[in-house]
C-alpha positions, 0 to 999 in steps of 0.5 A: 500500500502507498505511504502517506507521503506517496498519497499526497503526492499523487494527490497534489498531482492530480490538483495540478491538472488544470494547470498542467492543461493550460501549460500544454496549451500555451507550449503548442501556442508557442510551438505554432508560433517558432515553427513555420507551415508545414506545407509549402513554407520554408524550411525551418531552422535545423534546432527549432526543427528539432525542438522536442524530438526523440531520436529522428532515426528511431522513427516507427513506421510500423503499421499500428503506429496511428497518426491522429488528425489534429490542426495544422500546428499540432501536426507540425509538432508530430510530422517530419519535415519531408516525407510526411510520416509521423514523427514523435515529438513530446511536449512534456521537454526533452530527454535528457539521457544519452541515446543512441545515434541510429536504430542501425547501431543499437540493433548491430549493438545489441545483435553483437552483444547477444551473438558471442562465442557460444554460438560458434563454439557451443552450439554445434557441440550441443546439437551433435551431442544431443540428438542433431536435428531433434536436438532443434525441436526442444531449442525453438521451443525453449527459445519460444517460452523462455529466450523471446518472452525474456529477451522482450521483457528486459528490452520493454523494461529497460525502454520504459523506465530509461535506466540501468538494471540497478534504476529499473528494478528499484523503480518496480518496487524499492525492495527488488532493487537488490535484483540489479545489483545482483547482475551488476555483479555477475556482470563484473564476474563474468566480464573477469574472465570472459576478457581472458577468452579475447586475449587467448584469441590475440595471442593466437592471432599474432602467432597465426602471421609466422611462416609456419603455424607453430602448432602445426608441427612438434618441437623438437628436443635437442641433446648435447651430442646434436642430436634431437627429437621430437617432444614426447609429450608432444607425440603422445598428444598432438601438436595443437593440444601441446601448443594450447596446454604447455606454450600457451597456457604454461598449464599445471598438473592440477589447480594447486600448482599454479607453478610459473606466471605466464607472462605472455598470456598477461601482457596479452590481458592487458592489451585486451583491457585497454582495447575495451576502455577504448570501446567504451571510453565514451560510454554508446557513442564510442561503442556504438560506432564500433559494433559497426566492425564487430558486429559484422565482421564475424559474419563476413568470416563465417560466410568466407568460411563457408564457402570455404568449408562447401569445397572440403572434402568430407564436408557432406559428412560433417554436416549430415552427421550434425543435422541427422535427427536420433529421435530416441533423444526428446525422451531424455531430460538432459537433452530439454535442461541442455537446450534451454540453458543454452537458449538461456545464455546465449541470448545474454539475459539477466546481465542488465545489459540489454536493459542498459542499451534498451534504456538508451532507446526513444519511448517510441521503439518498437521493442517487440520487434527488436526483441524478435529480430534479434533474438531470431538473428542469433539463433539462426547464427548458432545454426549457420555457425553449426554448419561452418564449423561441421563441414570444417570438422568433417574435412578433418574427420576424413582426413583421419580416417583415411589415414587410419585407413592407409596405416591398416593396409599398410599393416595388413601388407607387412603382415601378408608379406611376412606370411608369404616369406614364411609359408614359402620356406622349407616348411619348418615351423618355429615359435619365432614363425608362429608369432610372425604369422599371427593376425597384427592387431589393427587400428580401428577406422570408424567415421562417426567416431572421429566425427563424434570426437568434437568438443565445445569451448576452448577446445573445438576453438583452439584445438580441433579447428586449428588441427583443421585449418593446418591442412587448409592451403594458405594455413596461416590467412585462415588462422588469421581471420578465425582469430579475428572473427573470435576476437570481434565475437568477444569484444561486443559482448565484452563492453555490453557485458561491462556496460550493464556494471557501468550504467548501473553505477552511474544510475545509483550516482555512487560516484557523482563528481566521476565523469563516465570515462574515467569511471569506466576506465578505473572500472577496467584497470581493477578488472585488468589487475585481478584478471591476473589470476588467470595469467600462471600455470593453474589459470586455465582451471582458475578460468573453468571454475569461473565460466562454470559457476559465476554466471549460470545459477546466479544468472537463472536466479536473476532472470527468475526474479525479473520474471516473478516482479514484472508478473507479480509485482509490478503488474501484467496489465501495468506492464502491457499498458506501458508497451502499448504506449511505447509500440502503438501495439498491446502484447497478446496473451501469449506473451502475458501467459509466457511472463506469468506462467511458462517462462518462470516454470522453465528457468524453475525446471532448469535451475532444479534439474542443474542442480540435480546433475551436479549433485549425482555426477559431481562437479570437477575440472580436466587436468592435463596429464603430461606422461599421457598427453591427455587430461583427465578429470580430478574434484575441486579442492577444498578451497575452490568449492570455498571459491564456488560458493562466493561466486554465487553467494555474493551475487545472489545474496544481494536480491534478499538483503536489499529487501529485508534492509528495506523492510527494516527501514535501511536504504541501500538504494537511494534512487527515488528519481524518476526517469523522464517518459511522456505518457500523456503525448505517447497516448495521444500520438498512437491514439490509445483508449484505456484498455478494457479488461477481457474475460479470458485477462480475468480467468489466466491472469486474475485482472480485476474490471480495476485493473488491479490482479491478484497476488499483485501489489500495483499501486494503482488499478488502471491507466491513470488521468495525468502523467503522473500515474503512470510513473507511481512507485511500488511498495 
C-alpha cells in the first residue's frame, strides 16, 4: 500500500491538472508560433526543427503506429519535415539521457552483444551431442517460452523506465532493487574472465602471421651430442593440444600448482583491457560506432568460411552427421535442461545489459520487434555457425580416417608379406614363425567416431579447428581471420557485458563528481589487475571454475526474479499498458501467459534439474596429464568449492538483503528519481483508449474490471488521468 507521503503526492498531482492543461496549451501556442507551415513554407531552422524530438532515426513506421488528425500546428509538432510520416515529438521537454545515434547501431549493438562465442563454439557441440536435428525441436521451443518472452521483457523494461538494471528494478518496487545489483555483479564476474577468452584469441592471432603455424608441427628436443627429437609429450598428444596446454597456457598438473606466471598470456590481458576502455571510453557513442566492425565482421568470416568449408572434402559428412535427427533423444531430460540453458545464455539475459542499451532507446521503439529480430538473428547464427564449423570438422574427420585407413593396409601388407616369406620356406615351423604369422592387431577406422570426437569451448576453438585449418592451403590467412572473427565475437559482448556494471553505477550516482570515462576506465584497470589470476600455470582451471559457476545459477536466479516482479509485482496489465504506449501495439496473451506462467516454470525446471546433475555426477575440472598427453578429470579442492560458493553467494545474496534492509527501514538504494517518459503525448500520438479488461485477462491472469490482479501489489488499478500515474512507485 502507498505511504502517506506517496498519497499526497499523487494527490497534489492530480490538483495540478488544470494547470498542467493550460501549460500544454500555451507550449503548442508557442510551438505554432517558432515553427513555420508545414506545407509549402520554408524550411525551418535545423534546432527549432528539432525542438522536442526523440531520436529522428528511431522513427516507427510500423503499421499500428496511428497518426491522429489534429490542426495544422499540432501536426507540425508530430510530422517530419519531408516525407510526411509521423514523427514523435513530446511536449512534456526533452530527454535528457544519452541515446543512441541510429536504430542501425543499437540493433548491430545489441545483435553483437547477444551473438558471442557460444554460438560458434557451443552450439554445434550441443546439437551433435544431443540428438542433431531433434536436438532443434526442444531449442525453438525453449527459445519460444523462455529466450523471446525474456529477451522482450528486459528490452520493454529497460525502454520504459530509461535506466540501468540497478534504476529499473528499484523503480518496480524499492525492495527488488537488490535484483540489479545482483547482475551488476555477475556482470563484473563474468566480464573477469570472459576478457581472458579475447586475449587467448590475440595471442593466437599474432602467432597465426609466422611462416609456419607453430602448432602445426612438434618441437623438437635437442641433446648435447646434436642430436634431437621430437617432444614426447608432444607425440603422445598432438601438436595443437601441446601448443594450447604447455606454450600457451604454461598449464599445471592440477589447480594447486599454479607453478610459473605466464607472462605472455598477461601482457596479452592487458592489451585486451585497454582495447575495451577504448570501446567504451565514451560510454554508446564510442561503442556504438564500433559494433559497426564487430558486429559484422564475424559474419563476413563465417560466410568466407563457408564457402570455404562447401569445397572440403568430407564436408557432406560433417554436416549430415550434425543435422541427422536420433529421435530416441526428446525422451531424455538432459537433452530439454541442455537446450534451454543454452537458449538461456546465449541470448545474454539477466546481465542488465540489454536493459542498459534498451534504456538508451526513444519511448517510441518498437521493442517487440527488436526483441524478435534479434533474438531470431542469433539463433539462426548458432545454426549457420553449426554448419561452418561441421563441414570444417568433417574435412578433418576424413582426413583421419583415411589415414587410419592407409596405416591398416599398410599393416595388413607387412603382415601378408611376412606370411608369404614364411609359408614359402622349407616348411619348418618355429615359435619365432608362429608369432610372425599371427593376425597384427589393427587400428580401428570408424567415421562417426572421429566425427563424434568434437568438443565445445576452448577446445573445438583452439584445438580441433586449428588441427583443421593446418591442412587448409594458405594455413596461416585462415588462422588469421578465425582469430579475428573470435576476437570481434568477444569484444561486443565484452563492453555490453561491462556496460550493464557501468550504467548501473552511474544510475545509483555512487560516484557523482566521476565523469563516465574515467569511471569506466578505473572500472577496467581493477578488472585488468585481478584478471591476473588467470595469467600462471593453474589459470586455465582458475578460468573453468569461473565460466562454470559465476554466471549460470546466479544468472537463472536473476532472470527468475525479473520474471516473478514484472508478473507479480509490478503488474501484467501495468506492464502491457506501458508497451502499448511505447509500440502503438498491446502484447497478446501469449506473451502475458509466457511472463506469468511458462517462462518462470522453465528457468524453475532448469535451475532444479542443474542442480540435480551436479549433485549425482559431481562437479570437477580436466587436468592435463603430461606422461599421457591427455587430461583427465580430478574434484575441486577444498578451497575452490570455498571459491564456488562466493561466486554465487555474493551475487545472489544481494536480491534478499536489499529487501529485508528495506523492510527494516535501511536504504541501500537511494534512487527515488524518476526517469523522464511522456505518457500523456505517447497516448495521444498512437491514439490509445484505456484498455478494457477481457474475460479470458480475468480467468489466466486474475485482472480485476480495476485493473488491479491478484497476488499483485500495483499501486494503482488502471491507466491513470495525468502523467503522473503512470510513473507511481511500488511498495
Amino acid at each position: 500500500m502507498a505511504n502517506t507521503a506517496h498519497l499526497v503526492r499523487r494527490q497534489s498531482s492530480r490538483d495540478l491538472n488544470p494547470q498542467r492543461s493550460l501549460d500544454r496549451l500555451e507550449m503548442k501556442e508557442m510551438r505554432g508560433r517558432l515553427v513555420l507551415e508545414h506545407n509549402g513554407g520554408p524550411a525551418a531552422p535545423a534546432n527549432i526543427a528539432s525542438y522536442g524530438a526523440t531520436n529522428v532515426a528511431f522513427d516507427d513506421t510500423s503499421p499500428n503506429t496511428k497518426a491522429i488528425l489534429k490542426p495544422v500546428d499540432d501536426m507540425v509538432s508530430k510530422m517530419g519535415s519531408g516525407e510526411g510520416k509521423p514523427i514523435f515529438r513530446p511536449e512534456a521537454g526533452e530527454d535528457d539521457r544519452e541515446s543512441w545515434d541510429s536504430k542501425l547501431t543499437f540493433l548491430l549493438a545489441t545483435v553483437g552483444y547477444a551473438v558471442g562465442l557460444g554460438n560458434v563454439w557451443r552450439f554445434p557441440y550441443l546439437a551433435q551431442k544431443n540428438g542433431g536435428g531433434a536436438f532443434l525441436i526442444p531449442y525453438f521451443v525453449m527459445l519460444a517460452i523462455e529466450g523471446i518472452p525474456m529477451f522482450y521483457l528486459e528490452l520493454a523494461i529497460g525502454q520504459r523506465l530509461r535506466k540501468g538494471a540497478i534504476g529499473v528494478w528499484n523503480q518496480v518496487s524499492p525492495y527488488l532493487g537488490g535484483i540489479g545489483i545482483s547482475s551488476a555483479v555477475v556482470s563484473f564476474n563474468v566480464a573477469l574472465y570472459y576478457n581472458t577468452i579475447i586475449a587467448w584469441c590475440l595471442f593466437y592471432f599474432v602467432q597465426s602471421f609466422q611462416s609456419e603455424l607453430p602448432w602445426s608441427e612438434c618441437p623438437n628436443v635437442y641433446f648435447e651430442n646434436g642430436t634431437y627429437t621430437p617432444e614426447p609429450e608432444c607425440v603422445a598428444s598432438t601438436p595443437t593440444q601441446y601448443f594450447w596446454y604447455r606454450t600457451t597456457l604454461m598449464v599445471s598438473e592440477d589447480i594447486d600448482t599454479p607453478q610459473a606466471f605466464n607472462w605472455k598470456i598477461a601482457f596479452a590481458l592487458v592489451i585486451a583491457w585497454i582495447l575495451v576502455y577504448m570501446c567504451m571510453i565514451k560510454g554508446i557513442a564510442s561503442s556504438g560506432k564500433v559494433v559497426y566492425v564487430t558486429a559484422t565482421f564475424p559474419y563476413i568470416v563465417l560466410i568466407i568460411f563457408f564457402f570455404r568449408g562447401v569445397t572440403l572434402r568430407g564436408m557432406s559428412d560433417g554436416v549430415k552427421h550434425l543435422f541427422t535427427p536420433k529421435w530416441y533423444t526428446l525422451a531424455d531430460p538432459v537433452v530439454w535442461l541442455e537446450a534451454g540453458t543454452q537458449i538461456f545464455f546465449s541470448l545474454g539475459l539477466a546481465f542488465g545489459g540489454l536493459i542498459a542499451f534498451s534504456s538508451y532507446n526513444p519511448v517510441n521503439n518498437n521493442c517487440y520487434r527488436d526483441a524478435i529480430m534479434v533474438s531470431m538473428t542469433n539463433c539462426f547464427t548458432s545454426m549457420f555457425a553449426g554448419i561452418v564449423v561441421f563441414s570444417v570438422i568433417g574435412f578433418k574427420a576424413t582426413l583421419n580416417y583415411e589415414k587410419c585407413l592407409e596405416e591398416r593396409n599398410a599393416t595388413l601388407a607387412l603382415w601378408s608379406s611376412r606370411l608369404a616369406e614364411v609359408t614359402s620356406s622349407s616348411g619348418m615351423t618355429t615359435f619365432s614363425a608362429e608369432v610372425s604369422t599371427s593376425p597384427p592387431i589393427l587400428p580401428e577406422c570408424d567415421l562417426e567416431k572421429e566425427l563424434d570426437n568434437s568438443a565445445a569451448g576452448t577446445g573445438l576453438a583452439f584445438i580441433i579447428f586449428t588441427e583443421a585449418i593446418n591442412q587448409f592451403p594458405g594455413a596461416q590467412f585462415w588462422s588469421v581471420l578465425f582469430f579475428l572473427m573470435l576476437f570481434t565475437l568477444g569484444i561486443d559482448s565484452q563492453f555490453g557485458t561491462l556496460e550493464g556494471v557501468v550504467t548501473s553505477i552511474v544510475d545509483m550516482k555512487l560516484f557523482p563528481n566521476l565523469r563516465k570515462e574515467i569511471l569506466t576506465g578505473v572500472m577496467c584497470l581493477i578488472c585488468c589487475i585481478i584478471s591476473m589470476s588467470f595469467a600462471h600455470g593453474a589459470g586455465n582451471y582458475v578460468f573453468i571454475l569461473f565460466d562454470n559457476f559465476s554466471g549460470n545459477f546466479p544468472l537463472l536466479i536473476i532472470a527468475l526474479c525479473e520474471c516473478l516482479a514484472v508478473s507479480y509485482v509490478y503488474g501484467l496489465k501495468r506492464f502491457a499498458d506501458d508497451i502499448e504506449m511505447m509500440t502503438g501495439s498491446r502484447p497478446g496473451l501469449y506473451w502475458l501467459i509466457c511472463w506469468k506462467y511458462l517462462s518462470p516454470l522453465a528457468m524453475m525446471l532448469i535451475l532444479i534439474a542443474s542442480v540435480v546433475e551436479i549433485v549425482v555426477d559431481g562437479s570437477g575440472y580436466p587436468a592435463w596429464v603430461a606422461s599421457k598427453g591427455d587430461t583427465e578429470r580430478k574434484q575441486w579442492p577444498i578451497w575452490a568449492l570455498a571459491l564456488i560458493t562466493l561466486l554465487i553467494l555474493v551475487a545472489i545474496l544481494w536480491i534478499p538483503i536489499v529487501a529485508i534492509c528495506r523492510a527494516f527501514g535501511i536504504v541501500i538504494i537511494d534512487d527515488n528519481e524518476k526517469a523522464w517518459f511522456p505518457a500523456q503525448d505517447l497516448k495521444e500520438f498512437h491514439g490509445i483508449v484505456d484498455h478494457e479488461v477481457t474475460v479470458a485477462e480475468t480467468l489466466l491472469f486474475c485482472i480485476r474490471p480495476d485493473g488491479t490482479e491478484g497476488l499483485c501489489c500495483p499501486t494503482r488499478g488502471g491507466v491513470g488521468d495525468d502523467d503522473d500515474d503512470d510513473d507511481d512507485d511500488l511498495t
